[in-house]
N, C-alpha and C positions, 0 to 999 in steps of 0.2 A: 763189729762193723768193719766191713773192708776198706781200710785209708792207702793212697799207694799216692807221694810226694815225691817231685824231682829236684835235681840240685840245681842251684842258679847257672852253670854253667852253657846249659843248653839255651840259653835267655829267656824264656817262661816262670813265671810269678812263681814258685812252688810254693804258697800261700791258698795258691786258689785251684792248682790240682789235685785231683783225686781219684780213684777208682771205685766206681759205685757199682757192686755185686749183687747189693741187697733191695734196692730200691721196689722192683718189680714183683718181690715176695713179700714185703716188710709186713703186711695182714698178718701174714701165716706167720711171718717170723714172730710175730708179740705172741700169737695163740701157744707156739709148739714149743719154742725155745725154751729149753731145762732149765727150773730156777738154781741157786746156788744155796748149800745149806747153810743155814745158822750159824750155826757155827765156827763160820768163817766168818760172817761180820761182827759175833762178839768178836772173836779176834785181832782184828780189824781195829776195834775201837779198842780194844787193851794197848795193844800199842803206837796208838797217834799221840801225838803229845797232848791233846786235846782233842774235844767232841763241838767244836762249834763250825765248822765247813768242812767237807769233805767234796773233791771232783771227779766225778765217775766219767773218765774220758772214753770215746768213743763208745758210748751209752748204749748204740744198736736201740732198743725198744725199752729198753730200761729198767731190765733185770737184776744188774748189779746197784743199780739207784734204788730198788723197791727194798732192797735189803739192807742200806745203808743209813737210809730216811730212819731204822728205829735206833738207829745208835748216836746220830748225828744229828746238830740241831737244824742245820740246813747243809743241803745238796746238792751242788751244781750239776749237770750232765747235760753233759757235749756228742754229738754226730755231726759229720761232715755230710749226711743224707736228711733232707728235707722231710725226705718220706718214712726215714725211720721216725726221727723225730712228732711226726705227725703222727705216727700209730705209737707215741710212748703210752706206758698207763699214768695219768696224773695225780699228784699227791700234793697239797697245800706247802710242804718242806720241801718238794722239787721242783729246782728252777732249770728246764729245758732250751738249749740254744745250738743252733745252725752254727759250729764252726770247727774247723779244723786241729790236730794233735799239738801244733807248735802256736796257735793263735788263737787260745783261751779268749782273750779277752779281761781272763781276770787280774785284779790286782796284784800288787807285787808283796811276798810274804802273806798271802790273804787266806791261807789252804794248810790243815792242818795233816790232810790223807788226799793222795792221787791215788785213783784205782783204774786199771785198764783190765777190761774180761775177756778173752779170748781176741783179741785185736792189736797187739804191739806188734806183730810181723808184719802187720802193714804201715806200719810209720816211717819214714824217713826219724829212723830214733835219735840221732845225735841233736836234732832239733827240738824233739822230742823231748829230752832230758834237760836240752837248753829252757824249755818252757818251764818243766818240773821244778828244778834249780831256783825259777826266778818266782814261780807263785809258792813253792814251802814254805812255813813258816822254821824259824831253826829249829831244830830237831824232827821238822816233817815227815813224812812216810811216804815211799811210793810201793805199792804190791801190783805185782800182776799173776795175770794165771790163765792158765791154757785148756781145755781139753780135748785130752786124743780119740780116735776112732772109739765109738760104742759099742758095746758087747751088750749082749742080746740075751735073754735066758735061749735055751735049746740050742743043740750047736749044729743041728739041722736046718735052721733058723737065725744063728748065727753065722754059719759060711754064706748063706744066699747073702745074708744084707751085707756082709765082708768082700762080698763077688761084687755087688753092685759099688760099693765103694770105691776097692780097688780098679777093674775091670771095664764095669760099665759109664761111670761116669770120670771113674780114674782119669783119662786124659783133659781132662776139664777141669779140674783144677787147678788154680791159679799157681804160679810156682813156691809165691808167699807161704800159701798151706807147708810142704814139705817143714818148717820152720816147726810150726804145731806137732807134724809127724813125730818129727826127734825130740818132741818134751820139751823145746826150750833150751837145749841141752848147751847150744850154741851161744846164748844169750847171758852176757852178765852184767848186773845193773852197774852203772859207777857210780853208786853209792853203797854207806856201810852197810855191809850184810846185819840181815836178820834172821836167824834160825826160826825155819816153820816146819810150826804141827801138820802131819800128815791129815787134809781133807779130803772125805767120800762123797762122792756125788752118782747118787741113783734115784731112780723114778720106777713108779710100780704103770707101765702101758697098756694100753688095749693097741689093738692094732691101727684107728681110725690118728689115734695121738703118735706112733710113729712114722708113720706112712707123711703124718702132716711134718713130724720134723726133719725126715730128710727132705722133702721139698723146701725145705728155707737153705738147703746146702747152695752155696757159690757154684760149686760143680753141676750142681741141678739145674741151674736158672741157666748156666753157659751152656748145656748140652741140648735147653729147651729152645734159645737162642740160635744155635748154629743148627738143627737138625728139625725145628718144627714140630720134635715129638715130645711127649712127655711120660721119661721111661718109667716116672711112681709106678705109672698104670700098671706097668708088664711087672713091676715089683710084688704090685700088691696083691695084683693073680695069685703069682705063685708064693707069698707069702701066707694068703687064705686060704691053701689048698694044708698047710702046714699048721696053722696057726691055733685049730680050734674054733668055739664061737667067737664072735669079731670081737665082744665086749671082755672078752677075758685079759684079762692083764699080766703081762711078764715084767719082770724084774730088768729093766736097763742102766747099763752103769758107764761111768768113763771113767779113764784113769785121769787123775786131776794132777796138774803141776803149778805150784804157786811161790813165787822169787818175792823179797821184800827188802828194801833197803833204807837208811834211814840217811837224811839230808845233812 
């Protein structure tokens, strides 16, 4: 979920600013958006100090909460968007709530795992980790993780959706994104490092299940906003013309980058 906070210097609350990219997609976003493997959430729960809360910060639809709910007895997740919030999938173990990266809400020490998925470039992060800091419990966990551009099976079918990425909706993207581009590369937790296993993240698509998840892209929604068109369309043409029967499914993968540090 896109969070974008300013400093108090400009005299503005930055409590209650945000940047809301997703609000206008948020349907599509629960249906398309890639789950995360397994894998990473046993992991996850190997190393928290414990399995009784875990808070899935900026939740988006609540992908990383649906995978966290089997390791964790309960689960908080958080969105600064009403409307993502409102298209979560709900689970008796998760507790959904309307608020920002630095204003939980929750207790102090009351959090055994902080998880952020593909959203910490948008934080104003020094506050961010001020938050972190104060709901850990000691020896607490915070993990995040990112993923980069998708790779496509067929590489005739890979440059188009690599064209539109770059090219066609390229200038639309928030500057936040570039963050994601370089992996994180820039970003190091101020807590103790945690050595992680290399996680794979891929999905077997038909065409009707990609087409739907570039349209939850931020860059999508701004170029539908500024220009009145909706370029999936012209994507999906010429992706049809390449792709085979619609129902057939190719292989989509991303490279996955995921940092962890312990309190």
């Amino acid at each position: 979920m896109d969070q974008k906070q300013q400093s108090d210097k400009g005299g503005e609350d930055p409590t209650t600013l945000f940047r809301d990219y997703f609000s206008t997609v948020s349907s599509n976003y629960a249906l398309f958006r890639p789950s995360y493997p397994d894998t990473l959430f046993a992991w996850l729960a190997s190393v928290a100090p414990a399995r009784r809360m875990a808070w899935d910060c900026a939740t988006g639809s609540g992908q990383a909460a649906a995978g966290l709910v089997a390791y964790f007895e309960r689960v908080v997740a958080t969105d600064a968007s009403q409307a993502q919030i409102q298209g979560a999938v709900l689970h008796p173990r998760v507790e959904y709530r309307v608020a920002l990266a630095d204003a939980s809400g929750l207790n102090d020490r009351s959090v055994d795992l902080v998880t952020v998925a593909q959203a910490l470039h948008w934080f104003d992060m020094e506050r961010f980790y001020d938050e972190v800091r104060r709901v850990l419990v000691a020896d607490g966990v915070l993990v995040v993780w990112c993923y980069g551009p998708l790779v496509v099976e067929g590489e005739e079918i890979n440059a188009i959706v690599r064209r539109f990425y770059d090219e066609v909706v390229g200038p639309f993207w928030p500057a936040e994104r570039a963050i994601v581009d370089d992996g994180y590369r820039e970003i190091s937790l101020p807590f103790t490092r945690i050595d992680v296993p290399v996680f794979d993240m891929s999905v077997l698509w038909n065409l009707h299940d990609l087409l739907g998840y570039i349209s939850t892209w931020s860059a999508t929604a701004r170029f539908i906003q500024a220009t009145g068109i909706d370029p999936v369309l012209q994507l999906g043409r010429q992706l049809s013309e390449r792709w085979g029967q619609a129902d057939d499914r190719k292989a989509i993968t991303w490279p996955m980058v995921v940092q962890a540090g312990r309190a």
